[in-house]
N, C-alpha and C positions, 0 to 999 in steps of 0.2 A: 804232287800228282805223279812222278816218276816210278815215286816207291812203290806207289798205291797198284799202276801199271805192272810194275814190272812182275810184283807179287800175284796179281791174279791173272797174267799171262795176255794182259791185253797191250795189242801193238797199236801206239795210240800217234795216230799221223794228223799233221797240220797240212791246212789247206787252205787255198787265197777265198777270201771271203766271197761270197756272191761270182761264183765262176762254176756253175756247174762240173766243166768238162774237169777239173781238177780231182772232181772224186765223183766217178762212173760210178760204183757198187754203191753208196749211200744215192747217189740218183734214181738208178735204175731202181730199187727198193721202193724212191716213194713215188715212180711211175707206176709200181706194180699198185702200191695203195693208192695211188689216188682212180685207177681205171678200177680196183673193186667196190671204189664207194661210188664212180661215176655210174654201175652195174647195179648197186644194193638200192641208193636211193631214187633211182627212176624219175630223175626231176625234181627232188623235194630237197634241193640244196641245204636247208637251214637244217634241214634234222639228223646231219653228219654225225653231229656226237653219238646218236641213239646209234648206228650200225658202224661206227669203227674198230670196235673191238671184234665186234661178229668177222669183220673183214682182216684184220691179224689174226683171228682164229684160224679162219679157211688159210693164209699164206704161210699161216706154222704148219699146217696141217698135210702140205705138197713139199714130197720129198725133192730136190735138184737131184739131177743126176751128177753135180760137181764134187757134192759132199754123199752124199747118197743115205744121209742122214736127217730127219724130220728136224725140221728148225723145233719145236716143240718140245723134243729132246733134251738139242743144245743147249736152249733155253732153261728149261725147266729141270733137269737130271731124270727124265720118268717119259718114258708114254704117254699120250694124250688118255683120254677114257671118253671117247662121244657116247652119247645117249642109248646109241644101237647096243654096245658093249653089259652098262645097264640093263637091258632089258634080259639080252643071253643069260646074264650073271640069273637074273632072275627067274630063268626060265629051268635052268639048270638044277635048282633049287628044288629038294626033296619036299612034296605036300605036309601041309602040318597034320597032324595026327588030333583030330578033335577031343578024343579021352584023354590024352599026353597031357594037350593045352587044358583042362578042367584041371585034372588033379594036380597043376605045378600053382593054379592059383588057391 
């Protein structure tokens, strides 16, 4: 597991079991998820699974000012692409030409 680390640059720390205060930034992370699902699901406890992803969507999607970098990013190597994006991309888009479309079929 050394190798594995050392090769893709991850600093990979041990921590006393069941001690929160021992590792703040994995804590605080899953304070941050658990108050978006306490947000998302408005009382409907069991249906966590259906909006946890929607809710690590929104927290990749907020840049910190520590990194000043979209976790989404880091994450991914790319830009996110939300739906609004889509639509511009489409909107930008030259009308198609009705005789062009006839005579290519």
């Amino acid at each position: 597991m050394g190798q594995f680390c050392n090769t893709n640059g991850i600093d990979h720390r041990v921590t006393a079991a069941y001690c929160a205060q021992s590792n703040g930034l994995t804590e605080r992370t899953n304070q941050t998820i658990k108050n978006g699902l306490r947000k998302a699901l408005e009382g409907r406890r069991k249906e966590w699974p259906r909006f946890v992803n929607r809710v690590l969507y929104g927290i990749r999607l907020h840049r910190p000012r520590s990194t000043k970098e979209y976790p989404y990013k880091l994450l991914y190597g790319f830009d996110a692409r939300i739906s609004l994006d889509n639509k511009l991309e489409q909107l930008n888009q030259p009308p198609y030409d009705n005789d062009e479309v006839s005579d290519d079929a």
